[in-house]
C-alpha positions as CSV (number, residue, x, y, z in Angstrom):
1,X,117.6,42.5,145.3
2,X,116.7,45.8,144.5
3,X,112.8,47.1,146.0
4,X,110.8,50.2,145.9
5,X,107.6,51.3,148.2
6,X,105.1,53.3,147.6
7,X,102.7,54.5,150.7
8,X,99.4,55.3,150.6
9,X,96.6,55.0,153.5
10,X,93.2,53.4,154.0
11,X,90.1,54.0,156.5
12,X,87.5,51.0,156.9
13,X,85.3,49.5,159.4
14,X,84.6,46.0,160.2
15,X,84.2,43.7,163.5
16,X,86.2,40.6,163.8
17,X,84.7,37.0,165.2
18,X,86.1,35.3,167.9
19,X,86.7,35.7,171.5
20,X,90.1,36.4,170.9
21,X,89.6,39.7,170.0
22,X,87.2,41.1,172.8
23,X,85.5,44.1,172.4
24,X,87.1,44.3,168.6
25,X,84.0,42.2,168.1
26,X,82.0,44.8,168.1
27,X,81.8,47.3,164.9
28,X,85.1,49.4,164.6
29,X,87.1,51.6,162.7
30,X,90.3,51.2,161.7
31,X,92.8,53.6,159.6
32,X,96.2,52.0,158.1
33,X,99.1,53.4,156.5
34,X,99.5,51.0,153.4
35,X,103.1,50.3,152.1
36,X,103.6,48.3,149.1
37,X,107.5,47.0,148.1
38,X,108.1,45.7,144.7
39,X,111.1,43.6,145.0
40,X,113.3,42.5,141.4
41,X,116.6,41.0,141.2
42,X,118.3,43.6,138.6
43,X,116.3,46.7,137.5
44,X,115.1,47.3,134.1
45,X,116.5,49.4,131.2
46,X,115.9,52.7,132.4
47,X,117.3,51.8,135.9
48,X,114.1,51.4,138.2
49,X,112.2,48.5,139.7
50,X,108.6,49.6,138.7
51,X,107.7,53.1,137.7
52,X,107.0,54.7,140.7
53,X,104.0,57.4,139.7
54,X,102.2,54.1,138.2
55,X,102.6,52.2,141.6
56,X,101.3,54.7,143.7
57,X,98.0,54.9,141.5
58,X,97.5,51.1,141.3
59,X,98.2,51.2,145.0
60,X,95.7,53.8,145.3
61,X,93.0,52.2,143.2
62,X,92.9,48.8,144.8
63,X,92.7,50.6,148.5
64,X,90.1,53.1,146.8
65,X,88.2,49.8,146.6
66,X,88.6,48.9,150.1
67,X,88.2,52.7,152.0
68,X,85.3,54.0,153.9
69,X,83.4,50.4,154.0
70,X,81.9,48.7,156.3
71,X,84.2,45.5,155.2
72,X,81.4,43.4,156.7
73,X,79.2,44.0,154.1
74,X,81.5,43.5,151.4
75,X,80.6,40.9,149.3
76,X,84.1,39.3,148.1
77,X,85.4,39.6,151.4
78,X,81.9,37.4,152.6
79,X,82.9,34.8,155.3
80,X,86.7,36.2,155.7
81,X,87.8,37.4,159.3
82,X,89.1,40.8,158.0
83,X,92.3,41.0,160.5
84,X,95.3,43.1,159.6
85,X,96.7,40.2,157.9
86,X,94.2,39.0,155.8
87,X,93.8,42.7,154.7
88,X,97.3,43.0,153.6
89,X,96.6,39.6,151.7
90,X,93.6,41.2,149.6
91,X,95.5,44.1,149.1
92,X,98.7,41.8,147.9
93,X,96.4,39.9,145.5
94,X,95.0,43.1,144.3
95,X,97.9,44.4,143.5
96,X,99.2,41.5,142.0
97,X,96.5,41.2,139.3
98,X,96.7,45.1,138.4
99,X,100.8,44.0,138.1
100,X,99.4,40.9,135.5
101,X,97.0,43.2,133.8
102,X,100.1,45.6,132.6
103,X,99.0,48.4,134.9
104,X,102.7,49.0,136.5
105,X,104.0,48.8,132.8
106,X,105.8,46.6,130.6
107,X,109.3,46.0,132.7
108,X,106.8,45.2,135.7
109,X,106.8,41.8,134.1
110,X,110.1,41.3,136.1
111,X,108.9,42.0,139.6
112,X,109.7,39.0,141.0
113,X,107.8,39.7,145.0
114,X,105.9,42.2,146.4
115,X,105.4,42.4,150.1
116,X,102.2,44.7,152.0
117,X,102.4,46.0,155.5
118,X,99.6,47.5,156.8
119,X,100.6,50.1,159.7
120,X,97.6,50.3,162.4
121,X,100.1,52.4,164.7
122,X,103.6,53.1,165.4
123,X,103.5,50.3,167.4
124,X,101.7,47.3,165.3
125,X,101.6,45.9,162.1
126,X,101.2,43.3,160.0
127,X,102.8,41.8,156.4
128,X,101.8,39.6,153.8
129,X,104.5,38.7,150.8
130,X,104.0,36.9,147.9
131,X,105.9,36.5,144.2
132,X,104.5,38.0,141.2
């Protein structure tokens, strides 16, 4: 399985419900380093799993979407605890439609996963994988 990342950071704010997370209940911010591996059994004709310059700007636009917000007032993410992993899902499924809509190019068609880890420190993070 061949796979390429592209990087890209995001900055948000949100509070999260349940006792669980304490005084993350409260209104926060949070900054994450965003990676995003595209994962294909054989690369395509011109040797690459997904052009990399059109990765990084879909990457780019869907957390564009998501950046310096107040995720609690988001209307599609209404009702949704916004954890780490539930972000790296919405980012996932993001992605994933820009990938359907022909935005990583033709040969993208042949991404077979993708997987997003969103980095809150060197020390914690969280993944979400899905096929394409």
């Amino acid at each position: 399985m061949f796979s390429v990342t592209v990087r890209d950071h995001m900055m948000i704010a949100h509070s999260l419900r349940g006792e669980v997370f304490g005084p993350a209940q409260r209104l926060h911010g949070a900054t994450y380093v965003v990676d995003a591996t595209f994962r294909r059994a054989e690369v395509d004709a011109d040797g690459v799993v997904v052009d990399i310059g059109r990765a990084a700007e879909a990457l780019r636009a869907v957390v564009g979407q998501l950046s310096y917000r107040n995720l609690d007032d988001e209307a599609d993410l209404a009702g949704m605890n916004t954890t780490t992993e539930a972000l790296a899902r919405v980012v996932a499924d993001r992605l994933a439609e820009r990938a359907r809509a022909g935005d990583l190019g033709d040969s993208a068609s042949e991404i077979e996963g993708l997987v997003v880890t969103l980095r809150e420190s060197h020390v914690a993070w969280a993944s979400y994988e899905r096929p394409l």
